[in-house]
N, C-alpha and C positions, 0 to 999 in steps of 0.2 A: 631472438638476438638482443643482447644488453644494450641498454643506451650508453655512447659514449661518452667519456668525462669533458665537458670540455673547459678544457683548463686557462685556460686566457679568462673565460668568464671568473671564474673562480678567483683569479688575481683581482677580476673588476670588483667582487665582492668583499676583498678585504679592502679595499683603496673607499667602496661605499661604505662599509661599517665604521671604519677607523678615518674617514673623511680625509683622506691622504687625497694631496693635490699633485697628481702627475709620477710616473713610473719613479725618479728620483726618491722623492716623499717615503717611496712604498720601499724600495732598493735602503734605503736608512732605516726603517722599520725593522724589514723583517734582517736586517744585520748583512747584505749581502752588496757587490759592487752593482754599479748602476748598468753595466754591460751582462749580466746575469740575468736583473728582468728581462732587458731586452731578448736575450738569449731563449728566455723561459719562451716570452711571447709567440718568438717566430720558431720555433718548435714543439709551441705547443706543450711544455713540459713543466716540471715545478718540481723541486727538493719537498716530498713531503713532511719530511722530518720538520725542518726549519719552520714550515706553516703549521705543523700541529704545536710544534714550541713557542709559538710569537702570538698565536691566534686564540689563546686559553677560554676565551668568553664569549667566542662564538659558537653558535649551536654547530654542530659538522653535519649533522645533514643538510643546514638552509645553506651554508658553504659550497656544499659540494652539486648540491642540486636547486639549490635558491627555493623548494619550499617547505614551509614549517616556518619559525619561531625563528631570528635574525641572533636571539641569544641562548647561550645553553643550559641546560636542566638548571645549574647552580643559580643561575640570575634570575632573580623575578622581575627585575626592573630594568631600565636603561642605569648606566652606571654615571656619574653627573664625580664632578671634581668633588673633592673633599680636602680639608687643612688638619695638619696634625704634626705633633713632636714627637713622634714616635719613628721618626726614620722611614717611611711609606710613604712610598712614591719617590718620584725626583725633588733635590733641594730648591726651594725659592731664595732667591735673592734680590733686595730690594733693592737694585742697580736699573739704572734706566741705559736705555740705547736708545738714541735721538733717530726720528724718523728725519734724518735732514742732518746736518753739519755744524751744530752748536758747540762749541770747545765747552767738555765737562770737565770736570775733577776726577782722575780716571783711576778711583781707588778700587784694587782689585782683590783688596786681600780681606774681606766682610766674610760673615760667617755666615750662615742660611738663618732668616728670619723662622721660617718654618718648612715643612715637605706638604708636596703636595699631590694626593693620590689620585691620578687618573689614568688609567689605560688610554694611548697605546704609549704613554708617554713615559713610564716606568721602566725605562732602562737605563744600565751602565753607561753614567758619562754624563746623563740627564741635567740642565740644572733650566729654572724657570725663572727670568728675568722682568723688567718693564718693558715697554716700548711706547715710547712718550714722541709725537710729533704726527704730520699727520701726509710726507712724504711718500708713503706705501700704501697707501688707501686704493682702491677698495679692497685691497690682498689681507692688508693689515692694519688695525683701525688706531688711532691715538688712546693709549690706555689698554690698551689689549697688553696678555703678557704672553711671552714665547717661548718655547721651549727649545733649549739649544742646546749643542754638542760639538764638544773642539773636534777641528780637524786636523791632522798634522799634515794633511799631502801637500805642499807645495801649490800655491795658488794658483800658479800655470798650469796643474794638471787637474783639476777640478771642471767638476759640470760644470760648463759656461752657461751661464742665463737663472743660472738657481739664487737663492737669498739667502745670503749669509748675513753675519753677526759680523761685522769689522773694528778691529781696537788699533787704535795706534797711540801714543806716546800722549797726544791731545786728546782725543775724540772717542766714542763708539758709538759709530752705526748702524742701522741695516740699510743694504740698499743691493736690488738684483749687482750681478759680479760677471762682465766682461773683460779679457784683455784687450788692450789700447794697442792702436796699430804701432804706438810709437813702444821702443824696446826698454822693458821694463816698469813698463805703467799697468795699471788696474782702471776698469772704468766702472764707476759705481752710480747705479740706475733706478731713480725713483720708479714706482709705479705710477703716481701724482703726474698725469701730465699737464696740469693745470702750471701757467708759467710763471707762478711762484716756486718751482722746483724744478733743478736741472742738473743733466748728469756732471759728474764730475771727475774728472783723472787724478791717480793720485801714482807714487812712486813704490813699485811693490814692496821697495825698502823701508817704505814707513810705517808698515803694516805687523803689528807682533802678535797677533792673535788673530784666529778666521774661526768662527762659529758656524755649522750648518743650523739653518733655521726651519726646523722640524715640524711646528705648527703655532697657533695661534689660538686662546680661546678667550673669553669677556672675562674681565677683572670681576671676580665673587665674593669676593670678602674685602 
């Protein structure tokens, strides 16, 4: 009798390969609603299609059965960020988003300094920012730069407790994203709980722009 697949691990292994923090992270990945992983989970099941499309550089037998080689034939190495003009990868832009609440200069309309190639982060919508402060530690460190993607759904109806990108007319931050018991408010939440940093309410009408923040890696160049 064949061993069965089992597929919940299998999702564990792309969230290990691709260091995706938490079912969300991985629901943004692989392009799908964050009620679908869950779906996958408790039933056990998975679109295989979507994971052979999103997963290119993984070996599929260490995927599917965790052993062999974590990369596949193509790769002889771990694959490590790389800078180029050549349109590869997602745009960088050398915009900061304050770990904390500092009114910037909130010019939005810059060109990409350069692209930057790194799986899994090379998708439609991609672009790779600053993140300067030090509010979000130990999630995300001061100088680290992040990979983000506009959202259009209405703030109210987004994963509560995830970290977004927030812009308004003054400011852009990150900071985790709850609603405020009072109506119409957003509450934006360091990770820092160090009490030099606290959460803060703002009016979800002053918010014109929401970024999911996809991942995190050390400033290389």
């Amino acid at each position: 009798m064949g061993n069965i697949l089992d597929k919940p691990l299998v999702l564990d292994r792309i969230k290990e390969y691709y260091k995706l923090k938490g079912n969300a992270e991985l629901a943004r990945f692989l392009g799908v609603a964050p009620n679908t992983i869950t779906n996958w989970y408790g039933r056990k099941t998975f679109d295989i299609d979507v994971i052979y499309t999103k997963c290119v550089d993984i070996d599929m037998n260490w995927l599917l059965t965790g052993e062999g080689s974590m990369l596949c034939a193509e790769s002889n190495e771990e694959k490590h960020p790389s800078v180029n003009q050549n349109y590869e990868g997602a745009p960088y832009f050398n915009v900061d988003f304050i770990g904390g609440f500092d009114v910037i200069v909130n010019d939005q309309t810059r060109n990409p300094d350069f692209y930057i190639n790194y799986p899994p982060y090379n998708q439609e919508g991609v672009v790779w920012c600053n993140l300067t402060g030090h509010s979000m530690e130990p999630e995300i460190s001061n100088g680290d730069i992040i990979a983000l993607r506009e959202v259009t759904t209405p703030i109210q109806y987004l994963p509560a407790g995830e970290i977004y990108g927030i812009v308004t007319e003054e400011y852009r931050t990150v900071k985790r994203v709850r609603l405020s018991q009072k109506e119409g408010f957003a509450r934006l939440i360091p990770s820092n709980k160090s009490e030099e940093f606290c959460e803060q309410e703002i009016p979800i009408s002053m918010i014109l722009k929401v970024y999911a923040v996809l991942g995190s890696i050390r400033k290389f160049f």
